[in-house]
C-alpha positions as CSV (number, residue, x, y, z in Angstrom):
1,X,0.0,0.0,0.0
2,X,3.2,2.3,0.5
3,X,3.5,2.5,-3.2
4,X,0.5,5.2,-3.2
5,X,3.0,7.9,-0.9
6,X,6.1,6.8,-3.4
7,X,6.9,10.4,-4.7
8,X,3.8,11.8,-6.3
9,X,1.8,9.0,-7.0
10,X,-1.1,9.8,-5.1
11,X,-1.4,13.5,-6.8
12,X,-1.0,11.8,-10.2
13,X,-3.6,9.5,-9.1
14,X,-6.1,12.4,-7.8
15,X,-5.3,14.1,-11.4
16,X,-6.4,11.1,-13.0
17,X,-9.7,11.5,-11.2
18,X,-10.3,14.8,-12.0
19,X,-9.8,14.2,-15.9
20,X,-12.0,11.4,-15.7
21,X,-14.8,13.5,-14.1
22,X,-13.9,16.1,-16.4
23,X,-14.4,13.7,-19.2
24,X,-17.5,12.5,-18.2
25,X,-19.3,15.7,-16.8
26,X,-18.2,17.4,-20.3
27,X,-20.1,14.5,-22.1
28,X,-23.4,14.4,-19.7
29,X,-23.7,18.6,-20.3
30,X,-23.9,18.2,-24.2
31,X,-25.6,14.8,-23.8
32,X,-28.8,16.5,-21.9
33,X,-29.3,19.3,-24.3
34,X,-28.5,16.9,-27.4
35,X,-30.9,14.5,-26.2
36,X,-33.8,16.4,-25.3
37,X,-33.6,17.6,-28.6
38,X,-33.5,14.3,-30.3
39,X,-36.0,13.0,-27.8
40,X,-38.5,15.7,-29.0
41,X,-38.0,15.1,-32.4
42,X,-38.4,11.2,-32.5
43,X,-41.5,11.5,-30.0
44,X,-43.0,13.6,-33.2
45,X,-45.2,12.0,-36.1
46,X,-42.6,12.9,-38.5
47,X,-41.3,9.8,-40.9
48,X,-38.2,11.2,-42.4
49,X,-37.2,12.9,-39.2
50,X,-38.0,9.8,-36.9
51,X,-36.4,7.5,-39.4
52,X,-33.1,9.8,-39.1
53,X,-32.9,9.8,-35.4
54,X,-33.7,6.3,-35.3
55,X,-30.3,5.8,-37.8
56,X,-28.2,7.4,-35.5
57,X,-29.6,5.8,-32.5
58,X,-28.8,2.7,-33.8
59,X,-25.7,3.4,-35.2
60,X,-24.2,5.3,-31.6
61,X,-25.8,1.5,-30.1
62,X,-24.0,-0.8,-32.2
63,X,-20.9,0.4,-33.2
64,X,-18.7,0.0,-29.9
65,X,-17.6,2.6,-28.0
66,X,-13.7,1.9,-28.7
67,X,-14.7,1.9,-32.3
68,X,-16.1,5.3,-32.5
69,X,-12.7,6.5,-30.4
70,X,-10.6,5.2,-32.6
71,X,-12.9,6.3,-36.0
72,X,-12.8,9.8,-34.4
73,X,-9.3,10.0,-33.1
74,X,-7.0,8.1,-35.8
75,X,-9.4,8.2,-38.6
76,X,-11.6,11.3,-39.5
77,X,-9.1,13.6,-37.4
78,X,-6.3,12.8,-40.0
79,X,-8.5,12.1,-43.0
80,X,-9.9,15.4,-42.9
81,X,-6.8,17.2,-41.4
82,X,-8.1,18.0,-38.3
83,X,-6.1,18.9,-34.8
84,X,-8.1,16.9,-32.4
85,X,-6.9,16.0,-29.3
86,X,-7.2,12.6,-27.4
87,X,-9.0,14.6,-24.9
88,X,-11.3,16.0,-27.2
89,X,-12.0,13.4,-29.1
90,X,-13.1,11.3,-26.5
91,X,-15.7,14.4,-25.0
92,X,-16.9,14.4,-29.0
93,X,-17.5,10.4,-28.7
94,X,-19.1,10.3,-25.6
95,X,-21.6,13.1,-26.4
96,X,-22.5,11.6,-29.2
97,X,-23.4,8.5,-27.2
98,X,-24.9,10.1,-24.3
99,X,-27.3,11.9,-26.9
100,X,-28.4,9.0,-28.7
101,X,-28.7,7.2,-25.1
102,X,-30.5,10.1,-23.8
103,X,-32.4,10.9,-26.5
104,X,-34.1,7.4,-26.2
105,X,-34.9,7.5,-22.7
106,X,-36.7,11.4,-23.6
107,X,-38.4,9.7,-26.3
108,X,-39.7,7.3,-23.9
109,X,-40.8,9.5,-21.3
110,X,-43.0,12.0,-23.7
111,X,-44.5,9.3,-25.1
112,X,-45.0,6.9,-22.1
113,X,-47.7,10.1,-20.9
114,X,-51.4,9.8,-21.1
115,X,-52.8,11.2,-24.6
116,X,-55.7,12.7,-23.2
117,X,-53.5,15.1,-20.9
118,X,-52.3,16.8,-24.4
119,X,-56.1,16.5,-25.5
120,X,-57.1,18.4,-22.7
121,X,-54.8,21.1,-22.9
122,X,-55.7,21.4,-26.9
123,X,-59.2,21.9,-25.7
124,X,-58.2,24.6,-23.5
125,X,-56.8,26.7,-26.4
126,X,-52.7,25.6,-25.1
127,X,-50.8,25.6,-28.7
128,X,-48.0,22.7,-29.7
129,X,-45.4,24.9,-27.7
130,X,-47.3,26.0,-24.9
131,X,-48.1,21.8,-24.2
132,X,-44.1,21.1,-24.4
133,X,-43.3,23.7,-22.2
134,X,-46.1,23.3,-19.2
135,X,-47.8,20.2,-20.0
136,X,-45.2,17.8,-21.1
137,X,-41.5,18.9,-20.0
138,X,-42.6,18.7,-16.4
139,X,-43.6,15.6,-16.4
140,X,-40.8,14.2,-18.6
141,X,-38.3,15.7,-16.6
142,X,-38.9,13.7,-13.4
143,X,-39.1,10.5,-15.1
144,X,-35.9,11.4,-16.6
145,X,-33.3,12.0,-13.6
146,X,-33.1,8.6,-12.2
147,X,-31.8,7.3,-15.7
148,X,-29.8,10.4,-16.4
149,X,-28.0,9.9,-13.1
150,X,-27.2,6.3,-14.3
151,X,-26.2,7.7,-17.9
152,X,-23.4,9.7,-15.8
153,X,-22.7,6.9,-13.9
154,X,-22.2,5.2,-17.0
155,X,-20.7,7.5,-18.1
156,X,-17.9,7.7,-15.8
157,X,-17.2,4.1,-15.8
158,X,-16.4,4.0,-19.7
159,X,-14.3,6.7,-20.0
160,X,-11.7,4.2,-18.9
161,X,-11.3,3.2,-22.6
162,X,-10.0,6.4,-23.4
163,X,-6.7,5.4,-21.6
164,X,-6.4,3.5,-25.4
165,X,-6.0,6.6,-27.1
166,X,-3.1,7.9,-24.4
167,X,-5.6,10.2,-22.4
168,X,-3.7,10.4,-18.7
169,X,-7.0,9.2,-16.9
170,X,-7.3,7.3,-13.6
171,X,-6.8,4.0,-15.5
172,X,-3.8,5.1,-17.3
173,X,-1.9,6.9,-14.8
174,X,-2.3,3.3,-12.8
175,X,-0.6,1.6,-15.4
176,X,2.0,4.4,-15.8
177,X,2.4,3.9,-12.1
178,X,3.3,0.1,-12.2
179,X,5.4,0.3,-15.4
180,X,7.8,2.3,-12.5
181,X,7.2,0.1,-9.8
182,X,7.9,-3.7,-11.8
183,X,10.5,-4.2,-9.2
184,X,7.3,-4.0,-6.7
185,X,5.6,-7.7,-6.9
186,X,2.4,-6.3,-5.4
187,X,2.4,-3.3,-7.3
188,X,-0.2,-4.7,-9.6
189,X,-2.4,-6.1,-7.0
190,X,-2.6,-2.4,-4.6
191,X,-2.9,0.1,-7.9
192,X,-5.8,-1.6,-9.6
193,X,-7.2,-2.2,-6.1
194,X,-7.4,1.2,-5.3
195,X,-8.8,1.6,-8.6
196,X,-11.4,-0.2,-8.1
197,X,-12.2,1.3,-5.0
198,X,-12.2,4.6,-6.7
199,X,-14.7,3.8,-9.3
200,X,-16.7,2.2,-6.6
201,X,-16.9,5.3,-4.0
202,X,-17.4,8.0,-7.8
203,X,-20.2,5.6,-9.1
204,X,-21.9,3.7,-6.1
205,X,-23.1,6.9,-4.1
206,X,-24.8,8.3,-7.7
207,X,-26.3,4.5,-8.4
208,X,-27.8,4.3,-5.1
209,X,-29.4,8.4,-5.5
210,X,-31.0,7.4,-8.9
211,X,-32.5,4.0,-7.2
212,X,-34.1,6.0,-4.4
213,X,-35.2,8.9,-6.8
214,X,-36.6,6.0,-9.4
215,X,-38.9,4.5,-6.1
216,X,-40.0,8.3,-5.3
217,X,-41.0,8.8,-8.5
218,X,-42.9,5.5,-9.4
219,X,-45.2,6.0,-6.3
């Protein structure tokens, strides 16, 4: 366990953190104003615009995360001659995957509410705007925090595959740490422990919020 107070590897480590959190906060911002967007849109009666926010849905689902990383990073950076960074390209990835993932669950929760509550507003004069704004946002939003909360959470978990592209992130600056330390035969064992215990104490606390808001809500 001493080999956390060799030199500065616990600052290096707490860096790590911070860019991860950076990472993933980044990513959750542009993902909840992306997603309501594309929520809105698919929940409309539109066919060309539903079957072009479906597209990109399912291509952000199926394509694996590394995948898009490494399209974004190695291949449309150079083949278009563009100065990305690591860093950047992985904020670029993962808001583009929190907005398709978001943008399902917004979907879901406009058109999971009762018809006749839009009805009734119609019949009270409200026009299309008016009924997003007061009528359905509202109502929307509160289904939506329990599953945004485990978007972030999810969030913060996979933005250990950045470490791929050379992004110093908690994951990476572990590794950097034991590539030092080979003489140390438990170097392996205490770094990815306290690793694990990292991502345990960032995502537990969050998962356990978004179980106790999903109960309060479903009453």
């Amino acid at each position: 366990m001493e080999i956390f107070f060799v030199g500065s590897n616990a600052l290096r480590l707490a860096q790590g953190v911070l860019l991860t959190l950076q990472i993933a906060c980044v990513s959750l911002v542009f993902s909840i104003f992306g997603g309501l967007l594309l929520g809105y849109m698919m929940s409309l009666k539109h066919f060309f615009v539903w079957t072009l926010c479906r597209f990109y849905l399912e291509c952000m689902r199926i394509i694996p995360i590394l995948a898009w990383l490494f399209i974004v990073f190695f291949g449309l950076a150079q083949a278009f001659d563009i100065n990305l960074s690591a860093i950047t390209s992985a904020i670029v990835v993962f808001s583009l995957w929190g907005v398709a993932e978001m943008g399902d669950l917004v979907r879901g929760a406009i058109t999971s509410l009762p018809a006749h509550q839009t009805q009734s507003a119609k019949a009270l004069g409200l026009n299309g705007v008016q009924i997003t704004i007061y009528i359905i946002l509202p109502q929307a939003l509160k289904q939506l925090l329990p599953p945004t909360i485990s978007l972030f959470t999810r969030m913060i978990k996979t933005t250990s595959l950045v470490a791929l592209l050379g992004v110093v992130d908690l994951l990476k600056v572990g590794q950097q740490i034991i590539e030092l330390n080979k003489s140390n035969p438990h170097a392996s064992f205490w770094v990815y422990g306290g690793i694990f215990c990292t991502y345990f104490l960032l995502c537990y606390p969050l998962s356990y919020i978004s179980k106790i808001l999903e109960k309060k809500y479903q009453q």
